[in-house]
VEXTOR-193997 format. One record per residue: residue number from 1; residue in three letters; x, y, z of N, C-alpha, C, O in turn. Coordinates in steps of 0.2 Angstrom, whole numbers, plus 2048, in hexadecimal, padded with zeros to 3 digits. Atoms other than C-alpha are relative to their C-alpha. Layout:
<rs>
 pos code n.u n.v n.w ca.u ca.v ca.w c.u c.v c.w o.u o.v o.w
 NUM  Ala   X   Y   Z    X    Y    Z   X   Y   Z   X   Y   Z
...
</rs>
This chain:
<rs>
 pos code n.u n.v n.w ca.u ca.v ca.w c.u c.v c.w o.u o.v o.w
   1  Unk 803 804 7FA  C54  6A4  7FC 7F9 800 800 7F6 805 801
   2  Unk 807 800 800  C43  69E  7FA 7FE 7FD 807 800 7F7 809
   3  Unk 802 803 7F9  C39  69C  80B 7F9 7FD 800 7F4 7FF 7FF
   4  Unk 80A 804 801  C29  68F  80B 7FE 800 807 801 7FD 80C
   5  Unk 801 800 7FD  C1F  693  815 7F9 7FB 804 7F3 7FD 803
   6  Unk 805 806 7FE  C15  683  81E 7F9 800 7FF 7F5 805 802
   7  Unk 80A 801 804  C02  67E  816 7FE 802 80A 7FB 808 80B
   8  Unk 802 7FE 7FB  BFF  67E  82B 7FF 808 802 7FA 80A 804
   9  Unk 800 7FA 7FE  C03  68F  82E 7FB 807 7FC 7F9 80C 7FF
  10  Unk 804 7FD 803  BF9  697  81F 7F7 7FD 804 7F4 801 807
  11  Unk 804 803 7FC  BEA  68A  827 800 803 806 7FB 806 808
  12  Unk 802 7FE 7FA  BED  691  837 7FE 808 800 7FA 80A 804
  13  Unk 801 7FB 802  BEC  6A4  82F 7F8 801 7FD 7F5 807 7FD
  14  Unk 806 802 803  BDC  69F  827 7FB 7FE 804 7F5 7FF 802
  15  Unk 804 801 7FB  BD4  699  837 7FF 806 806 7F9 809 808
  16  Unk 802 7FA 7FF  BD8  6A7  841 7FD 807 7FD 7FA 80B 801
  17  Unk 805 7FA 802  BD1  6B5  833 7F9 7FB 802 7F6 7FE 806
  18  Unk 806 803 7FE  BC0  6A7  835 7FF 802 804 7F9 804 804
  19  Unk 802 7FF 7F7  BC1  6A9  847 7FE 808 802 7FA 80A 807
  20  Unk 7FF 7FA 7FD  BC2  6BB  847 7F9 806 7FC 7F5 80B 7FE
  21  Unk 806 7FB 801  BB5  6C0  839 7F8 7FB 801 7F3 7FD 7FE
  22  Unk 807 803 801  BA9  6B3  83E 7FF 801 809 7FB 7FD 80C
  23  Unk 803 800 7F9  BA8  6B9  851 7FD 807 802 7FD 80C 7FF
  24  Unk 803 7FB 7FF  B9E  6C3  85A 800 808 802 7FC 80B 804
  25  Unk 7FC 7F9 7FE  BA6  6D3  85D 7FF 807 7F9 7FE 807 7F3
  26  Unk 801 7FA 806  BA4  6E4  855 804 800 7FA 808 7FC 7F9
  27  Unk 7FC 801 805  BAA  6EA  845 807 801 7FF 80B 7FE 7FD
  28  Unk 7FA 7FD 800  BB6  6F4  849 806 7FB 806 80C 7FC 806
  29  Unk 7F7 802 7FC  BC1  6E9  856 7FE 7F7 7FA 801 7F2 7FC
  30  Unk 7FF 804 806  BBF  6DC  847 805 800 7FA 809 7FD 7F7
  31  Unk 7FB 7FA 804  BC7  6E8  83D 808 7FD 803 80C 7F9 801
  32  Unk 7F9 800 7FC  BD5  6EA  84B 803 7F9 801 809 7F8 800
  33  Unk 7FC 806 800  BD7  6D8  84D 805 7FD 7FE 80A 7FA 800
  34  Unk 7FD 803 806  BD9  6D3  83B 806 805 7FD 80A 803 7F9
  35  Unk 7FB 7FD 803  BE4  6E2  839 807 7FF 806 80C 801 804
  36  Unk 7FB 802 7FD  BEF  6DB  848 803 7FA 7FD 809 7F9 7FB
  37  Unk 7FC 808 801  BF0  6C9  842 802 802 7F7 804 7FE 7F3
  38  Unk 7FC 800 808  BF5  6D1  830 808 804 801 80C 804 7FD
  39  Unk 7F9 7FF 801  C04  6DB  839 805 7FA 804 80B 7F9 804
  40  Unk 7FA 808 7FE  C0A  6CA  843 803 7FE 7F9 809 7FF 7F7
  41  Unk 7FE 800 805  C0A  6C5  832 808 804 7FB 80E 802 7FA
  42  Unk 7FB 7FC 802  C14  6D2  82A 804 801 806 808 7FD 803
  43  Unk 7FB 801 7FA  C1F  6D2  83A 804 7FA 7FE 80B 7FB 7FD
  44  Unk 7FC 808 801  C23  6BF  835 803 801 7F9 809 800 7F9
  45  Unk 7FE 7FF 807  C26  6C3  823 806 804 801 80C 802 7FF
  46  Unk 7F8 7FC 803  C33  6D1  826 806 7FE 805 80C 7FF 804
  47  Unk 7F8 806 7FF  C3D  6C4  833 804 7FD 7FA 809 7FD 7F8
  48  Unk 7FD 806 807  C3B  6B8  825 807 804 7FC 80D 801 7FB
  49  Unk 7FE 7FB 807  C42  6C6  819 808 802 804 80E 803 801
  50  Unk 7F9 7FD 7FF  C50  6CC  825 804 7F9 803 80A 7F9 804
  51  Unk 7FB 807 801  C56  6B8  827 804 800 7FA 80A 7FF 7FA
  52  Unk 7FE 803 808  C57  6B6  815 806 807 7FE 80B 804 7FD
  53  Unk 7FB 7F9 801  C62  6C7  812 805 7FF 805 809 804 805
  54  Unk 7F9 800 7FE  C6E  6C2  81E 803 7FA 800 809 7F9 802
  55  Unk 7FE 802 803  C6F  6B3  817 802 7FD 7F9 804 7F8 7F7
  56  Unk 7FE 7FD 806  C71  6B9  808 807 803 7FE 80A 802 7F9
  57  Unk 7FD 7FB 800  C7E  6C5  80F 807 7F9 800 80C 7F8 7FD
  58  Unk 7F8 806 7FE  C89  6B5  816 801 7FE 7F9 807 7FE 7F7
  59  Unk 7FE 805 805  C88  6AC  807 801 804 7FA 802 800 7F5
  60  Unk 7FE 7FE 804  C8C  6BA  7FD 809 801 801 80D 801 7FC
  61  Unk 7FA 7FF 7FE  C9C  6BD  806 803 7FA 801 809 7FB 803
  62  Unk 7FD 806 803  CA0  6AA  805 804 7FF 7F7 808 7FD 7F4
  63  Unk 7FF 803 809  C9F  6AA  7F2 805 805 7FD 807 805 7F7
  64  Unk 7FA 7FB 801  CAB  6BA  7F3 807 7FE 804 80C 801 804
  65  Unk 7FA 804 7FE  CB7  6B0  7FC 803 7FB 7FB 808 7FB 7F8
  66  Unk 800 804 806  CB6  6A2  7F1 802 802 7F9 806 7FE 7F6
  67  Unk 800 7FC 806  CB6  6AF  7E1 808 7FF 801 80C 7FC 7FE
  68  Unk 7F7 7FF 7FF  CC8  6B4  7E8 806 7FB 7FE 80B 7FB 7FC
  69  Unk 7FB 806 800  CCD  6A4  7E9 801 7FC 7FB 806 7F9 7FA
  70  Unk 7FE 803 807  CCA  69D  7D9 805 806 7FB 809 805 7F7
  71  Unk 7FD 7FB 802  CD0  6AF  7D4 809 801 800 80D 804 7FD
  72  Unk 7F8 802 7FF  CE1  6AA  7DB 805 7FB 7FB 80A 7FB 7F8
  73  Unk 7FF 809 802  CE1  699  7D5 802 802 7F8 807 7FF 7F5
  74  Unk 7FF 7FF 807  CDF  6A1  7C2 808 804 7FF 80C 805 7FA
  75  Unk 7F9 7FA 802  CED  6AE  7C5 807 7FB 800 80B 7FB 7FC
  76  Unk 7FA 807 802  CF9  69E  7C9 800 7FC 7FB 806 7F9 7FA
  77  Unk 801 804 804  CF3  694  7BC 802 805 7FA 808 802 7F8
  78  Unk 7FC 7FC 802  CF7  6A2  7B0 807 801 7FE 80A 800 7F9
  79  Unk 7F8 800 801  D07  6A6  7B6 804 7F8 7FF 80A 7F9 7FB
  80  Unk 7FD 806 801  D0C  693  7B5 800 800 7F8 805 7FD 7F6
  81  Unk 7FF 802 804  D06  693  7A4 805 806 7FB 808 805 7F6
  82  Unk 7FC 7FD 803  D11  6A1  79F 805 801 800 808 804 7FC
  83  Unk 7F9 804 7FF  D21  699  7A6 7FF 7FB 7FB 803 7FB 7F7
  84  Unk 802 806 805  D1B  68B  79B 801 803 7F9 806 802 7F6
  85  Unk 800 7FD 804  D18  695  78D 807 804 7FD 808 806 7F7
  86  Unk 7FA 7FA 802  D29  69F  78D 806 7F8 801 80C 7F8 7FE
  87  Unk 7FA 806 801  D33  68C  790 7FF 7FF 7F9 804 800 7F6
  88  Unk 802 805 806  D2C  685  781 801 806 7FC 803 803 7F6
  89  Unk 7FE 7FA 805  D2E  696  777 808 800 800 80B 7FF 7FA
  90  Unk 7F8 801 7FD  D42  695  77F 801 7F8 7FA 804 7F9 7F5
  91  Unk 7FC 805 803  D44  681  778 7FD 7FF 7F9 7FF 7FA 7F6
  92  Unk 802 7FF 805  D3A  686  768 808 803 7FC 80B 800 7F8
  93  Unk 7F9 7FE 803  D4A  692  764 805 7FD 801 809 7FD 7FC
  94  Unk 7F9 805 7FF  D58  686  76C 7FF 7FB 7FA 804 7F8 7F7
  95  Unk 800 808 805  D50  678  760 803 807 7F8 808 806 7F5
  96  Unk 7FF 7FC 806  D51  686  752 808 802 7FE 80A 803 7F9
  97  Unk 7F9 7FC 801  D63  68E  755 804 7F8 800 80A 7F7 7FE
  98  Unk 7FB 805 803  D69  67B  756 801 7FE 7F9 806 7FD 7F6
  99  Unk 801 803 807  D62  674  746 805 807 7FC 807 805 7F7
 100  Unk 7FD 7FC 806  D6A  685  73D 808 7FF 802 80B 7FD 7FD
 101  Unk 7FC 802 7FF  D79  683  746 804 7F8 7FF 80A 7F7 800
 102  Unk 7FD 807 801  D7C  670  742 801 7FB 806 802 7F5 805
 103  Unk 7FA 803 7FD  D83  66C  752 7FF 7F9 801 805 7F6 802
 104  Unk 801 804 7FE  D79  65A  755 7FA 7FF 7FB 7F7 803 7F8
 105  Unk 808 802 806  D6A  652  74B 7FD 801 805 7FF 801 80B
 106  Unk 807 7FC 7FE  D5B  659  750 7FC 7FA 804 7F7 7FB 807
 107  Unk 804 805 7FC  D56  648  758 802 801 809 7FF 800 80E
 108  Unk 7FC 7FE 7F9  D63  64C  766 7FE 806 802 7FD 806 808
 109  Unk 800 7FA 7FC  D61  65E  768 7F8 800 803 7F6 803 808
 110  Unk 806 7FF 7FB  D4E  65B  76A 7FF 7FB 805 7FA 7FC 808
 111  Unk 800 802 7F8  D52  64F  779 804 802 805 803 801 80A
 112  Unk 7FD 7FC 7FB  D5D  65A  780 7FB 807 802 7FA 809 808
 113  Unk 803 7FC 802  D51  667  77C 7FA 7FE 809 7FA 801 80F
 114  Unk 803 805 7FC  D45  65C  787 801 800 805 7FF 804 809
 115  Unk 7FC 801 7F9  D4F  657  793 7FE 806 806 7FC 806 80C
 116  Unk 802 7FB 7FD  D4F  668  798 7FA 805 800 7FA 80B 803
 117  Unk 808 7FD 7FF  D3E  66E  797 7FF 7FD 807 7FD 800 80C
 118  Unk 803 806 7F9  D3A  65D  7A5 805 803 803 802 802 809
 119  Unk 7FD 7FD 7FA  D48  665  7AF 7FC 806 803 7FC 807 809
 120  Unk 804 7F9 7FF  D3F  676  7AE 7FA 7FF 804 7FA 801 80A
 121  Unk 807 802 7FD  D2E  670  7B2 800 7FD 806 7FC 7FE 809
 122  Unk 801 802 7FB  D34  666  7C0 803 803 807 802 802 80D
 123  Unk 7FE 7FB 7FB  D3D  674  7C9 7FB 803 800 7F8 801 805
 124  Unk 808 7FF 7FF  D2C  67D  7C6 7FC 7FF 805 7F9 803 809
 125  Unk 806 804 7FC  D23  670  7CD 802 800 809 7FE 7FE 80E
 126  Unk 7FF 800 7F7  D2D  672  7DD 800 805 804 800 804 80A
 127  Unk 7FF 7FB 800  D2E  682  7DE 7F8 804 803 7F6 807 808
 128  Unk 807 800 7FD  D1B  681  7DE 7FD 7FE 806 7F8 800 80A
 129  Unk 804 805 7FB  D17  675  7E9 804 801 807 804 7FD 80B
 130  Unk 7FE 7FB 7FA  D22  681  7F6 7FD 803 801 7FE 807 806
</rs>
């Protein structure tokens, strides 16, 4: 978080040290002055400073919330792909133990084959979207 801080206000910090070392007054409450209006200053800086650090603080625990949540989203997506992965491994062997077996041409048994993968996937899908 970057803080800009307004052309007037350096202008007005600039007018004040003028006012202070061009006036009549001894050295020493000159001193005191400029060494006042330098801890206003640093005063303002380390609000600045504990603004931005707590909104730092929030927006770190935003993006840890967020983190989790895509952190979820990946672990569903995942396990979805390894239901998928193990169907298609399943009707890789059913196509193979048909064709060694005979029992139908391989045009039939890969739409039965088919068939039931889109039955699989669509239970799945409902399954999910419960």
């Amino acid at each position: 978080m970057v803080l800009k801080v307004p052309g007037d206000s350096i202008q007005k910090v600039e007018r004040e040290f003028t006012k202070i070392i061009d006036s009549n007054v001894g050295r020493d409450k000159k001193f005191r002055k400029l060494f006042s209006l330098m801890a206003e200053g640093h005063a303002e800086i380390q609000s600045m400073m504990k603004e931005g650090f707590v909104g730092l603080a929030i927006q770190n625990a935003e993006l840890k919330e967020q983190n989790k949540a895509l952190e979820d989203q990946l672990n569903q997506l995942q396990e979805q792909f390894r239901i998928v992965r193990e169907e298609l491994e399943e009707r890789k062997e059913r196509e193979r133990l048909i064709e060694k077996k005979g029992f139908v041409s391989l045009k039939k048994a890969r739409k039965v084959a088919k068939t039931f993968c889109m039955e699989k996937t669509q239970v799945f899908q409902r399954e999910s979207n419960s």
